[in-house]
C-alpha positions in Angstrom: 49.4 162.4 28.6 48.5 159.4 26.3 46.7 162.0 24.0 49.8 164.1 23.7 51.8 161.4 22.9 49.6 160.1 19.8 49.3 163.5 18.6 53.7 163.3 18.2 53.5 159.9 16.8 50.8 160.9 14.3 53.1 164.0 13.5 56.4 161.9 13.1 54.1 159.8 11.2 53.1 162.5 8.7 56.8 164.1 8.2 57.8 160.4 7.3 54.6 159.2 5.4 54.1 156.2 7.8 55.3 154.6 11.0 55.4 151.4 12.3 54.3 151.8 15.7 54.7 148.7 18.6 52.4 149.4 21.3 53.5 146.7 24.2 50.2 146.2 26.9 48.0 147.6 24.4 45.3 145.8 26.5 45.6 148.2 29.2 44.6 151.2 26.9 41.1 152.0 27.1 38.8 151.3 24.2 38.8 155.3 23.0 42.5 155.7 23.3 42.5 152.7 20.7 39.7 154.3 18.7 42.2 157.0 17.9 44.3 155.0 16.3 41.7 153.3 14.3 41.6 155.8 11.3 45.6 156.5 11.4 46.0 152.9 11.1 42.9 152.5 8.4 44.6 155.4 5.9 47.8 152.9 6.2 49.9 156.2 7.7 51.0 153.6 10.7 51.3 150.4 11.1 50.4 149.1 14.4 51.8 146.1 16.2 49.9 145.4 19.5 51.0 143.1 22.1 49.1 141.8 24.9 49.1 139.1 27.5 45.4 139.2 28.1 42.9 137.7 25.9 42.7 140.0 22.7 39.0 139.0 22.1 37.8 140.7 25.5 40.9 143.8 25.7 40.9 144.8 22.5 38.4 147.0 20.5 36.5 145.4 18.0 36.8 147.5 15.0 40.7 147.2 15.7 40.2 143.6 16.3 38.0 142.5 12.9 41.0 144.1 10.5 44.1 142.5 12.4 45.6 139.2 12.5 45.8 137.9 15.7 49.3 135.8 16.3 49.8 133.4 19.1 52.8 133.3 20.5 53.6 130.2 22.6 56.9 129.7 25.1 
């Protein structure tokens, strides 16, 4: 469960004041799962790498999208 799985990451998160967390295929997580780790990531207790093969501007939530940098990574 994808929920469960935040919930010890946001735990770890808190014991350790912050987190870097890589999510790989973050385009295949629905909208609300990435709306959960909107404030988390806001209140700077994780910082979140994404990585996606799909086109960011149409996977990726838009609050999520407006305060990242997008980075193109060509073969």
């Amino acid at each position: 469960n994808k929920k469960e799985n935040f919930d010890i990451v946001i735990e770890e998160a808190k014991m350790n004041g912050s987190m870097i967390l890589v999510i790989d295929e973050i385009h295949r997580m629905n909208k609300d799962k990435q709306d959960i780790l909107l404030s988390y990531w806001e209140s700077g207790l994780i910082i979140l790498i994404g990585l996606t093969n799909s086109n960011p501007y149409h996977s990726l939530n838009q609050a999520i999208r407006s305060r990242c940098s997008l980075i193109e990574l060509k073969a």
